[in-house]
PyMOL commands that place a pseudoatom at each C-alpha (Angstrom):
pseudoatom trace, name=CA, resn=UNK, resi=1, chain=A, elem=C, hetatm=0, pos=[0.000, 0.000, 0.000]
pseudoatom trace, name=CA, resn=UNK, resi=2, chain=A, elem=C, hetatm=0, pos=[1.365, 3.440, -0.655]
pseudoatom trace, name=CA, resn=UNK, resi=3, chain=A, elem=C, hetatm=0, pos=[1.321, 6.242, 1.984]
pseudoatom trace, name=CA, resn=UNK, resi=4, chain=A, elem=C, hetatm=0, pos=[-1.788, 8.612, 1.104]
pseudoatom trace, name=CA, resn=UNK, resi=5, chain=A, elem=C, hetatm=0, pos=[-0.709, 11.785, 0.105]
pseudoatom trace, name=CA, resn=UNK, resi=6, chain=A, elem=C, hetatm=0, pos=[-1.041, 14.973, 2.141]
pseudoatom trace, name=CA, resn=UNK, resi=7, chain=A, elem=C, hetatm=0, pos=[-2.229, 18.968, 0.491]
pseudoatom trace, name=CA, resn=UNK, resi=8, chain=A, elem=C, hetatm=0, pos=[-1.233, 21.190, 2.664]
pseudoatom trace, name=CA, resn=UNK, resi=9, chain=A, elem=C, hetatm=0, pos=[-2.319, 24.806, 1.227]
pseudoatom trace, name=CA, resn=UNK, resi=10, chain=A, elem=C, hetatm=0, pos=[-1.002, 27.982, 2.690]
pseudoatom trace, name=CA, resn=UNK, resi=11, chain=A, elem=C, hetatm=0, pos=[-3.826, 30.224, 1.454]
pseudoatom trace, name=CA, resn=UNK, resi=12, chain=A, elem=C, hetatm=0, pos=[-1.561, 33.389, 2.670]
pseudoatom trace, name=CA, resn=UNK, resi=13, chain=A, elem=C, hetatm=0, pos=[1.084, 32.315, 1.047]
pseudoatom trace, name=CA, resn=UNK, resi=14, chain=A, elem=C, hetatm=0, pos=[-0.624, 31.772, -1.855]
pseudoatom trace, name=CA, resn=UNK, resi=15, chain=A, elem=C, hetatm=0, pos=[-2.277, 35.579, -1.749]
pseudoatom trace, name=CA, resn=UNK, resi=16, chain=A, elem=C, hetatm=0, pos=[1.605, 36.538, -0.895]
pseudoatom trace, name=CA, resn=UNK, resi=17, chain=A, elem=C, hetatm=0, pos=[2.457, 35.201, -4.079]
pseudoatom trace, name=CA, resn=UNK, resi=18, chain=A, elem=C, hetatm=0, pos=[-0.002, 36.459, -6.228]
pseudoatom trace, name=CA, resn=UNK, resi=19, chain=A, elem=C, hetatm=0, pos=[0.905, 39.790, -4.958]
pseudoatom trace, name=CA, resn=UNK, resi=20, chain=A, elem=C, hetatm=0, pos=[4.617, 39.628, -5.226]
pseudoatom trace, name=CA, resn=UNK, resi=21, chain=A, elem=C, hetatm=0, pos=[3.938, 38.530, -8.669]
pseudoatom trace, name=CA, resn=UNK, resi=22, chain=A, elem=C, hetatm=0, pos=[1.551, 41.490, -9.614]
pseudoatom trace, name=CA, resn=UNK, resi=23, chain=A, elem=C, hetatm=0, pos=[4.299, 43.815, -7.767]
pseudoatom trace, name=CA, resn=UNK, resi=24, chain=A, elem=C, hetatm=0, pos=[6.603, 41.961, -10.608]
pseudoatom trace, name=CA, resn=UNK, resi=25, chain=A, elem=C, hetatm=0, pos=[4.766, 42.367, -13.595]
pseudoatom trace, name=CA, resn=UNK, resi=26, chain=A, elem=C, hetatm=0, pos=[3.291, 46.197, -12.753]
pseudoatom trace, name=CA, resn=UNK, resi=27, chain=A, elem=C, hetatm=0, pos=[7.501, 47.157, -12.422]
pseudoatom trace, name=CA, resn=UNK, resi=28, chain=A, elem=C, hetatm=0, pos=[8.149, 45.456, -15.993]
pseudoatom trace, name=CA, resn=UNK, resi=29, chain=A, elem=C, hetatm=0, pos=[5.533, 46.622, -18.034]
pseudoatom trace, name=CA, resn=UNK, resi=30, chain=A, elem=C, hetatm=0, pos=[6.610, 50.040, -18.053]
pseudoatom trace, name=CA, resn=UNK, resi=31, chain=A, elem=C, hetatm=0, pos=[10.519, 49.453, -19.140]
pseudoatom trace, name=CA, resn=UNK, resi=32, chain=A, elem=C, hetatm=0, pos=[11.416, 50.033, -21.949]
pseudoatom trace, name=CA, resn=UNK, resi=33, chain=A, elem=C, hetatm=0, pos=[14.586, 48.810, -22.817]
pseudoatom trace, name=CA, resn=UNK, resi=34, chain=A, elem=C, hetatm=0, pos=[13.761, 48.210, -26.738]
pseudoatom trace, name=CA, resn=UNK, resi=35, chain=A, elem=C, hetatm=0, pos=[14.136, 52.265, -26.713]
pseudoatom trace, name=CA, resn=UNK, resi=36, chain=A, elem=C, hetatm=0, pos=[17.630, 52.229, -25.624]
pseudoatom trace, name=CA, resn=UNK, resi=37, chain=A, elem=C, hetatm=0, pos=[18.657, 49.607, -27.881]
pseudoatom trace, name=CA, resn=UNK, resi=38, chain=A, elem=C, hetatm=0, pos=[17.508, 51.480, -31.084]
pseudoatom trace, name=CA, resn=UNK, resi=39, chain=A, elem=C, hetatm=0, pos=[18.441, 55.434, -29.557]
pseudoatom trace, name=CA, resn=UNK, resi=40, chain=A, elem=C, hetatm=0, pos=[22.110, 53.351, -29.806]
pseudoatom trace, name=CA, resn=UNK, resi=41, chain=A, elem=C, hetatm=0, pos=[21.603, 52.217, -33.682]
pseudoatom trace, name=CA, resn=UNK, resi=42, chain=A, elem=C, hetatm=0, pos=[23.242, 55.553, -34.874]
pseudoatom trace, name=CA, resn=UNK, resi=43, chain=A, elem=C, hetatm=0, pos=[26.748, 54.508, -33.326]
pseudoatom trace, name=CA, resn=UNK, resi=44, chain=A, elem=C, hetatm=0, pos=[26.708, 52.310, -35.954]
pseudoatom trace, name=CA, resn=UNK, resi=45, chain=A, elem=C, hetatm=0, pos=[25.399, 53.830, -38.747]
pseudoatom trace, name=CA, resn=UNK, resi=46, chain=A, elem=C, hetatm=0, pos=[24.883, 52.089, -42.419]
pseudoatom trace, name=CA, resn=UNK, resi=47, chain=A, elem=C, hetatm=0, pos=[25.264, 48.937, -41.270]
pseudoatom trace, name=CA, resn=UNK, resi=48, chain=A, elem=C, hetatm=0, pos=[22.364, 45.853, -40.969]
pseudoatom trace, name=CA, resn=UNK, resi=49, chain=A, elem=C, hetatm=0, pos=[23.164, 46.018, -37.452]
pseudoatom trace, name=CA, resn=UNK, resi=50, chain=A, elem=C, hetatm=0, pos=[21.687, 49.876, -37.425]
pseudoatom trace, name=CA, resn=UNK, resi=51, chain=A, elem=C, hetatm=0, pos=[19.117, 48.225, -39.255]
pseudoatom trace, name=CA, resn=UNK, resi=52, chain=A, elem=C, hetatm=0, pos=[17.818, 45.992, -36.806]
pseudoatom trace, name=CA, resn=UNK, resi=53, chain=A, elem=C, hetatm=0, pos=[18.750, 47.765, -34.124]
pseudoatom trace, name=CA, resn=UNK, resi=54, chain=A, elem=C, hetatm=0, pos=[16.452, 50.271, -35.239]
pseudoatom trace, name=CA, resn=UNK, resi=55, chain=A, elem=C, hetatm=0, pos=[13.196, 47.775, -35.255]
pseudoatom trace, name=CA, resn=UNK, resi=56, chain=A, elem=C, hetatm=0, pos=[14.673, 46.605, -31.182]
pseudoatom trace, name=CA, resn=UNK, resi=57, chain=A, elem=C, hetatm=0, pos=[11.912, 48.488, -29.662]
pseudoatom trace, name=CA, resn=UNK, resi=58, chain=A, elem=C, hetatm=0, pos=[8.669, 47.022, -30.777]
pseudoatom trace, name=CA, resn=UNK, resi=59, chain=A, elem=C, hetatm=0, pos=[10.135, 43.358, -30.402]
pseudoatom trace, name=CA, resn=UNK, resi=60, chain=A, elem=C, hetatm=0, pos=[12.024, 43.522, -27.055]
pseudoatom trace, name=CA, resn=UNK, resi=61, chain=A, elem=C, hetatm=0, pos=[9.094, 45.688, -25.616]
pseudoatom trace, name=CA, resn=UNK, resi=62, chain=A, elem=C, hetatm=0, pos=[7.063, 42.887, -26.829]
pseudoatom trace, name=CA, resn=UNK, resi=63, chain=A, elem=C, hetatm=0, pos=[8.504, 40.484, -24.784]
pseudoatom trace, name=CA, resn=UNK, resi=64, chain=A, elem=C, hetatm=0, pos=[8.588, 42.552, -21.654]
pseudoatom trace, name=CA, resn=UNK, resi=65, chain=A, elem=C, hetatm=0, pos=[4.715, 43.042, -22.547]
pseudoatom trace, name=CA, resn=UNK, resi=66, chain=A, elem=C, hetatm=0, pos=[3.963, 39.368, -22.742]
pseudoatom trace, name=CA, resn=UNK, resi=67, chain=A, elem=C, hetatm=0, pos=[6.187, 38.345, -19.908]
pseudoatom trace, name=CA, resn=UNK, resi=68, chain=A, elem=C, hetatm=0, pos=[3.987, 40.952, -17.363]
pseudoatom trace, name=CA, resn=UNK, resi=69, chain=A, elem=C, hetatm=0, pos=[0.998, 39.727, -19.018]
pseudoatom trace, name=CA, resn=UNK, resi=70, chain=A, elem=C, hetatm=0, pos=[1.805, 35.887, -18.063]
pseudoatom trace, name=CA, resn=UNK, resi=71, chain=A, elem=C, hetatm=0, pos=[3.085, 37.396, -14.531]
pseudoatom trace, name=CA, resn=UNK, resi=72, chain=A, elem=C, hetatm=0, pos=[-0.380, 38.770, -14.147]
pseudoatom trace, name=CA, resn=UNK, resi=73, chain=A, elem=C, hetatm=0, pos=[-2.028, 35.675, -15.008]
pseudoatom trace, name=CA, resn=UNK, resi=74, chain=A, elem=C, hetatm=0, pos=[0.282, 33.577, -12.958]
pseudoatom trace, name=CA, resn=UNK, resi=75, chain=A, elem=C, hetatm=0, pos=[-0.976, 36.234, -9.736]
pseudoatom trace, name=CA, resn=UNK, resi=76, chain=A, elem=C, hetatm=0, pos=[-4.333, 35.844, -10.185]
pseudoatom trace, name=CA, resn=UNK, resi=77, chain=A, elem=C, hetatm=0, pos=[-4.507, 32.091, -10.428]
pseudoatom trace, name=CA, resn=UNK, resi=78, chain=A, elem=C, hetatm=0, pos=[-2.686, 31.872, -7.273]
pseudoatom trace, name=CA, resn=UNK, resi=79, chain=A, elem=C, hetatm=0, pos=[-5.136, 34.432, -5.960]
pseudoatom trace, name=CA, resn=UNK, resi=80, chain=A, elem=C, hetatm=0, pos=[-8.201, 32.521, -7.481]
pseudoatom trace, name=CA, resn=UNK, resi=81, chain=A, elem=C, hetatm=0, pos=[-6.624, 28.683, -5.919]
pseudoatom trace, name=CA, resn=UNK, resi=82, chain=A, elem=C, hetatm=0, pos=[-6.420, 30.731, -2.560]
pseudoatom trace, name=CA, resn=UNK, resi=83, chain=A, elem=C, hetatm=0, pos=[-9.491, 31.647, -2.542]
pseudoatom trace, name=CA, resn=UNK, resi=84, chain=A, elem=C, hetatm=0, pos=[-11.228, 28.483, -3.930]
pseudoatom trace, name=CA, resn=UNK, resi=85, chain=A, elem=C, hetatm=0, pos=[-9.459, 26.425, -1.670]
pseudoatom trace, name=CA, resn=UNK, resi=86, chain=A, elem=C, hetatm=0, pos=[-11.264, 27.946, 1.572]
pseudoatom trace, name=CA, resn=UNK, resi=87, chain=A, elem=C, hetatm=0, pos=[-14.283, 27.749, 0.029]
pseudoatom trace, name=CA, resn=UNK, resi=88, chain=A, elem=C, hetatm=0, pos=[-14.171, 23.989, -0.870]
pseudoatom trace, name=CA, resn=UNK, resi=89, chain=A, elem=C, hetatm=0, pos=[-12.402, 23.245, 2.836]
pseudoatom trace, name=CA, resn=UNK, resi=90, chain=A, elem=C, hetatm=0, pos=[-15.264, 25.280, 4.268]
pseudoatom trace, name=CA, resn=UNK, resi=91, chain=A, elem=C, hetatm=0, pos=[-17.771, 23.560, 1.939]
pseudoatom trace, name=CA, resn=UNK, resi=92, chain=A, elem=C, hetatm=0, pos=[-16.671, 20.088, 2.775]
pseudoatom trace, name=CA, resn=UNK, resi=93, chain=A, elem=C, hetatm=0, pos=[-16.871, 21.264, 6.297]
pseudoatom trace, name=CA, resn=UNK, resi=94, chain=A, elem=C, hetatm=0, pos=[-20.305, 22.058, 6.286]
pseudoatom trace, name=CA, resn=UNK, resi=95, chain=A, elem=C, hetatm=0, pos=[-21.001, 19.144, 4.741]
pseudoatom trace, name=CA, resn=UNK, resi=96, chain=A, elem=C, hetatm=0, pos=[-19.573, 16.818, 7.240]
pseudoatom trace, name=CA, resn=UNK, resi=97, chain=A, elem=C, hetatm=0, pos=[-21.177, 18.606, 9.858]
pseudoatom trace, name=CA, resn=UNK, resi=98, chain=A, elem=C, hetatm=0, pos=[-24.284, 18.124, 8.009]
pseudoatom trace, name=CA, resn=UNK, resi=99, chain=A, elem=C, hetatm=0, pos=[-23.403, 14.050, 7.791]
pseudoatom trace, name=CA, resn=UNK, resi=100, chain=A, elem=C, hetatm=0, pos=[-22.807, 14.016, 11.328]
pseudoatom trace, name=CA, resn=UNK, resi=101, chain=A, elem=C, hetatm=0, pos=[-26.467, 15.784, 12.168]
pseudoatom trace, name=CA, resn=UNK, resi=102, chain=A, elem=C, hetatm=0, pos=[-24.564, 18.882, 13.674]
pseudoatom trace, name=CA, resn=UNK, resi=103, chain=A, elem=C, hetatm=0, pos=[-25.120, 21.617, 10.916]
for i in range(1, 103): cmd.bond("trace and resi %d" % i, "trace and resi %d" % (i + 1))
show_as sticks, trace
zoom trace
């Protein structure tokens, strides 16, 4: 027989999380390091490397974009499996009082 598995659920920790993540993503989204990349493309001017240099905003901002999207999404699921898991501990609850004639 195998051992039965404990959950253990910090729902604090969880809200914690989320927040340190939305903290996270809310600092990111407004860099803008794509903007210093191509203010630099004129110190090397008529070259391809000016040339890409020079479209660096728009993709590296993209990827700053995406990555505080995703941090935001991470923060609220771990806000959202907080919050879910007191209401099914505090559902089951009710229902085993219930069971047991005491609720």
């Amino acid at each position: 027989m195998t051992a039965p598995v404990t959950f253990n659920v910090n729902s604090d920790q969880l809200r914690g999380l989320g927040s340190a993540w939305t903290r996270l993503g809310d600092a990111i989204e407004n860099l803008d390091p794509g903007g210093a990349i191509t203010s630099r493309a004129g110190s090397v001017p008529d070259s391809a490397t000016a040339e890409v240099m020079g479209t660096a905003r728009e993709l590296v901002n993209g990827g700053i974009d995406r990555t505080a999207a995703r941090l935001q999404k991470m923060a609220d699921a771990a806000v959202h499996t907080a919050d879910t898991t007191e209401a099914q501990d505090e559902s089951f609850a009710a229902a085993l009082g219930r069971i047991d004639g005491q609720r």
